[in-house]
C-alpha positions in Angstrom: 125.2 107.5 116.8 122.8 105.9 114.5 118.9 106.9 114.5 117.0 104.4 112.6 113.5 105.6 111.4 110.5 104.6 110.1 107.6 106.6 108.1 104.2 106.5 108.0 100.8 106.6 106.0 101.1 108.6 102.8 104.9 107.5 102.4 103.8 104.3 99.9 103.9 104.6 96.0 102.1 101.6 93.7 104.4 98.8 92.9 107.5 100.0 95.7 107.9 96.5 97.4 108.7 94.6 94.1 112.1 94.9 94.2 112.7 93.7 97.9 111.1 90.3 96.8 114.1 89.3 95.0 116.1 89.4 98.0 116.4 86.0 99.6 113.7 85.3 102.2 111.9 88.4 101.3 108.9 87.3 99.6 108.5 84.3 102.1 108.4 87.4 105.0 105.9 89.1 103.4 104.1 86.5 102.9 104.3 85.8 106.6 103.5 89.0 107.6 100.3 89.1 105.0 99.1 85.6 107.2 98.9 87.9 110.1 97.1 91.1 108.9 94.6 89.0 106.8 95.9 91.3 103.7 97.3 90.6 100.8 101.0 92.3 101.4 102.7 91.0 98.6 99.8 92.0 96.0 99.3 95.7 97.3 103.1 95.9 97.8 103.5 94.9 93.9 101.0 95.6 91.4 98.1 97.5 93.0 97.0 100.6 92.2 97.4 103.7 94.1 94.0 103.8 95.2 94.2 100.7 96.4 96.9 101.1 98.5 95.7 104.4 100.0 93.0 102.6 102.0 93.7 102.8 105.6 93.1 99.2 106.1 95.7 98.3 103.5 98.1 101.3 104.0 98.9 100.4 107.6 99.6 97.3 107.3 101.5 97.8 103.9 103.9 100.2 105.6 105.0 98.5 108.9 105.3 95.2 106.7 107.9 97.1 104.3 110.0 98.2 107.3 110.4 94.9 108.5 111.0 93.1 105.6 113.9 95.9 105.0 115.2 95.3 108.1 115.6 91.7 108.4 117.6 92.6 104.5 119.6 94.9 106.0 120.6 93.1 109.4 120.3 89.7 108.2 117.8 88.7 111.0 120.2 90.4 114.0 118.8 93.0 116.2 119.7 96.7 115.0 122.9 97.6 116.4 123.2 98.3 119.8 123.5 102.4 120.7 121.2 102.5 118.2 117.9 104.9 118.4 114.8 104.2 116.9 111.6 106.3 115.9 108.8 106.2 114.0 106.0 109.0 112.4 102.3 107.8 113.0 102.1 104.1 111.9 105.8 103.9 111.5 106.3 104.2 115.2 104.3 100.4 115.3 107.7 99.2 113.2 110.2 101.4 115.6 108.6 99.7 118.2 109.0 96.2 116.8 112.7 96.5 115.4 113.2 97.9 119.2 111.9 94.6 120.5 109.0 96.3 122.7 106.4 94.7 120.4 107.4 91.0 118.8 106.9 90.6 115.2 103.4 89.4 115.7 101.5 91.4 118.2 103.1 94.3 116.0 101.1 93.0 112.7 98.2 92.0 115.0 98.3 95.9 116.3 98.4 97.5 112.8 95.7 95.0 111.3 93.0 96.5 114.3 94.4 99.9 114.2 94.1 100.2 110.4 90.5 98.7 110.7 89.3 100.6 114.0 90.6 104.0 112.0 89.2 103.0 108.7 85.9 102.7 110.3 86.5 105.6 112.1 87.3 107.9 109.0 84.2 106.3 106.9 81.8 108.0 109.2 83.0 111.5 108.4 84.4 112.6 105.2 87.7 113.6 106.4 91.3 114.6 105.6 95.2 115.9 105.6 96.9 118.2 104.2 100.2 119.6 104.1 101.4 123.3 105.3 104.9 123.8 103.8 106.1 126.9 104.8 105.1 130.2 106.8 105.5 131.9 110.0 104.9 128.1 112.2 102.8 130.7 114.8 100.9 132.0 111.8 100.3 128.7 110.3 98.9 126.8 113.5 96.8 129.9 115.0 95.1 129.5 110.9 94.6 125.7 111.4 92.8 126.3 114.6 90.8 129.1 113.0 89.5 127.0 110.5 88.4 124.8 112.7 91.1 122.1 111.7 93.8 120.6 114.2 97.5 120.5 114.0 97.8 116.5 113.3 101.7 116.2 112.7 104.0 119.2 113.7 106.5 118.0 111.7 109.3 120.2 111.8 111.8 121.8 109.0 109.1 124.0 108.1 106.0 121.3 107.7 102.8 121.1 109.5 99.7 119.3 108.9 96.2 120.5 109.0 93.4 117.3 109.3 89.4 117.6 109.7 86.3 116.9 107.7 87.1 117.5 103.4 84.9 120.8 103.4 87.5 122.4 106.3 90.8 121.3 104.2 88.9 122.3 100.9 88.0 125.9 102.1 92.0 126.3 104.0 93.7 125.3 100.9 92.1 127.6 99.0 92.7 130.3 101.5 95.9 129.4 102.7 98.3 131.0 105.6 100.7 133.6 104.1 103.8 132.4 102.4 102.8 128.9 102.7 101.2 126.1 100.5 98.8 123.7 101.0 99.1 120.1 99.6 96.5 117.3 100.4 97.8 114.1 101.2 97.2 110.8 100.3 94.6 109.6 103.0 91.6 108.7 103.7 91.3 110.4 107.1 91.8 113.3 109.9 94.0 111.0 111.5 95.4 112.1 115.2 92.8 114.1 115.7 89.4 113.3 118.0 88.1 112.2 114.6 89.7 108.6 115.6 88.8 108.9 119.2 86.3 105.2 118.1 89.6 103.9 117.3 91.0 104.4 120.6 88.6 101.6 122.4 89.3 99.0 119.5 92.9 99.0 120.6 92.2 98.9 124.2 90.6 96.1 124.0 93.5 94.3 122.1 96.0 95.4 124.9 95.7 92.1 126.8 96.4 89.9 124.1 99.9 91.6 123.6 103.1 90.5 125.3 105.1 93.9 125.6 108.4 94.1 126.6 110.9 97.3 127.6 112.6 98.2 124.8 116.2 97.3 124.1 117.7 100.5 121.8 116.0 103.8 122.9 112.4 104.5 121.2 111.1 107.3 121.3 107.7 108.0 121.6 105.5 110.5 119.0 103.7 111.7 121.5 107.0 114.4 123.7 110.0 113.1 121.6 111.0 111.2 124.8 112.6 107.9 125.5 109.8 104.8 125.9 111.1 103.4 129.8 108.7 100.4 129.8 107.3 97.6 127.2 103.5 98.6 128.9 104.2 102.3 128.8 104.9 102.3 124.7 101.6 100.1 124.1 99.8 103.0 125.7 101.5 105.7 123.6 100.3 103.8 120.5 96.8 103.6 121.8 96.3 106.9 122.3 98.3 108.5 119.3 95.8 107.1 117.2 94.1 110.3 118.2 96.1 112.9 119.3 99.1 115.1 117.0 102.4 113.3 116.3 104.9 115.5 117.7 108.1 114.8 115.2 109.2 118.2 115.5 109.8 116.9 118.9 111.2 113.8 118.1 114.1 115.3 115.9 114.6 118.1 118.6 115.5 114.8 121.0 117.5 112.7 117.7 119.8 116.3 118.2 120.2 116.0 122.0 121.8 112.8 121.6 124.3 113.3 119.5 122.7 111.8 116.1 125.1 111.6 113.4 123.5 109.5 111.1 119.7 109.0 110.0 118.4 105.8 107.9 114.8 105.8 106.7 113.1 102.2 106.2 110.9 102.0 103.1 108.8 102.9 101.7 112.0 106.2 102.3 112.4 110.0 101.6 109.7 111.5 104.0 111.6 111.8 106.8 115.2 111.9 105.4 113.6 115.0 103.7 112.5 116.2 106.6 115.8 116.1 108.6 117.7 117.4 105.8 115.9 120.8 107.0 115.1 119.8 110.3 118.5 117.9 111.5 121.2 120.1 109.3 124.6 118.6 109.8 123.3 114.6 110.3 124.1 112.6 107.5 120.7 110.6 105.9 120.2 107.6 103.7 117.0 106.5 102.5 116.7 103.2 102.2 114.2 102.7 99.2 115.3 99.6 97.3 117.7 96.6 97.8 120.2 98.4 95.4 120.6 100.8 98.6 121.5 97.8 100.8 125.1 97.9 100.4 125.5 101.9 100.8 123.2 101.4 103.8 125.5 98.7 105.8 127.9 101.0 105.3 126.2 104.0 106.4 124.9 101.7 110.0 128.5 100.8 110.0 130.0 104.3 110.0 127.4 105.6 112.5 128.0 103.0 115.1 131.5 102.7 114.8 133.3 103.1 118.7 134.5 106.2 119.2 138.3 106.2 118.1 140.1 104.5 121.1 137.3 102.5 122.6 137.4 99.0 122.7 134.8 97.3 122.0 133.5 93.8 122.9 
């Protein structure tokens, strides 16, 4: 069984889209895409600078554009295979839930352009941030988040959790850290799934009636319990509200294991989450998917991991 999976904020390096434009249809996408976010895809995705691209407003956007231009690459335009699962961390889940067919293209790009502006708003009025926790006892780890007065944003699993709050709380943690772990600050500009972005929450309510949602054809799992979506409406309202509350990926790989996952591909911009199932999934086999010269292992890889079990026909 193939899970196909999609990262989020902090994933995106300066320049990582250039090579995708080269593919056929590519650059016309992403143009496409840019038309509906009011951004500038193809310049962020190419040649600016990492500043740049850490902005919420042009982060989001950024990301859920990469994993759809990847996709169409990969699948030619097809749906992803069928008996296929899909998932997404944070903003990735908005891709997940596109590729799954519960979002369409555009109500997906209109979502991500008001969440990445509701949230960028949202983080301006505090000074606040992420950071990493790699390693430690996980009991230790979230009884010091709390005791700093920081939240547990993203239980991530295989061994990573991440603290978010105002800059002063991640400056004084990292420099007192849990015992036998490291803390790493991450590239955002916010306390993101935390009651910091609670402003963000009405922004997106009030888009829900423009948005056409529909029940999702491969099974998506939500960030929110590592459970299956059941109904187009039902995933718009996980999105809304995980805008401010933790991302449960621990979960969601706990769930990847229950059914039978043998095989795990990460849409650009790659490696987060294949890194994290390495320690978190041992025994599935992971491809990251980070640049069109991957395209050809990664067919193979969708094709192995959805192949009938030997003497099933299929249809």
């Amino acid at each position: 069984m193939l899970a196909i999976v999609c990262p989020g904020q902090g994933s995106q390096t300066p320049g990582f889209l250039a090579p995708w434009l080269d593919v056929p249809g590519a650059a016309d996408h992403l143009s496409e895409l840019s038309r509906l976010t009011g951004r500038d895809l193809v310049r962020h995705g190419t040649v600016s600078d990492e500043d740049t691209i850490k902005d919420t407003a042009v982060a989001q956007p950024l990301i859920v554009a990469a994993g759809l231009v990847a996709a169409r690459a990969l699948f030619g335009g097809a749906p992803v295979p069928a008996g296929s699962v899909l998932a997404g961390h944070s903003v990735g889940e908005i891709t997940a839930s596109a590729l799954a067919g519960a979002l369409t293209e555009g109500d997906a790009m209109a979502f991500v352009r008001e969440r990445a502006n509701a949230m960028a708003e949202a983080a301006a009025a505090t000074p606040t941030g992420m950071a990493a926790v790699l390693g430690g006892d996980p009991a230790e780890v979230l009884s010091a988040i709390e005791s700093a007065g920081l939240t547990a944003a993203n239980n991530n699993g295989g061994g990573q959790i991440v603290a978010a709050g105002t800059n002063e709380d991640i400056a004084a943690f990292a420099a007192a850290p849990p015992a036998k772990a490291r803390v790493i600050p991450l590239k955002v500009a916010g306390a993101f799934h935390t009651a910091h972005m609670a402003p963000a929450v009405g922004a997106l309510e009030a888009l829900v009636p423009s948005l056409r949602p529909a029940e999702p054809g491969p099974v998506l799992l939500s960030n929110y319990d590592g459970a299956p979506v059941a109904t187009g409406a039902a995933n718009v309202a996980s999105l809304v509200a995980q805008v401010s509350r933790p991302v449960r990926w621990d979960l969601c790989m706990e769930r990847l294991a229950a059914l039978g996952v043998t095989g795990l591909l990460e849409l650009p911009p790659a490696g987060t989450l294949t890194g994290l199932a390495k320690r978190g999934l041992r025994g599935v086999a992971t491809l990251a998917l980070k640049s069109p010269d991957d395209l050809d292992a990664a067919r193979a890889f969708v094709a192995e991991h959805t192949a009938s079990p030997a003497g099933e026909e299929t249809s």
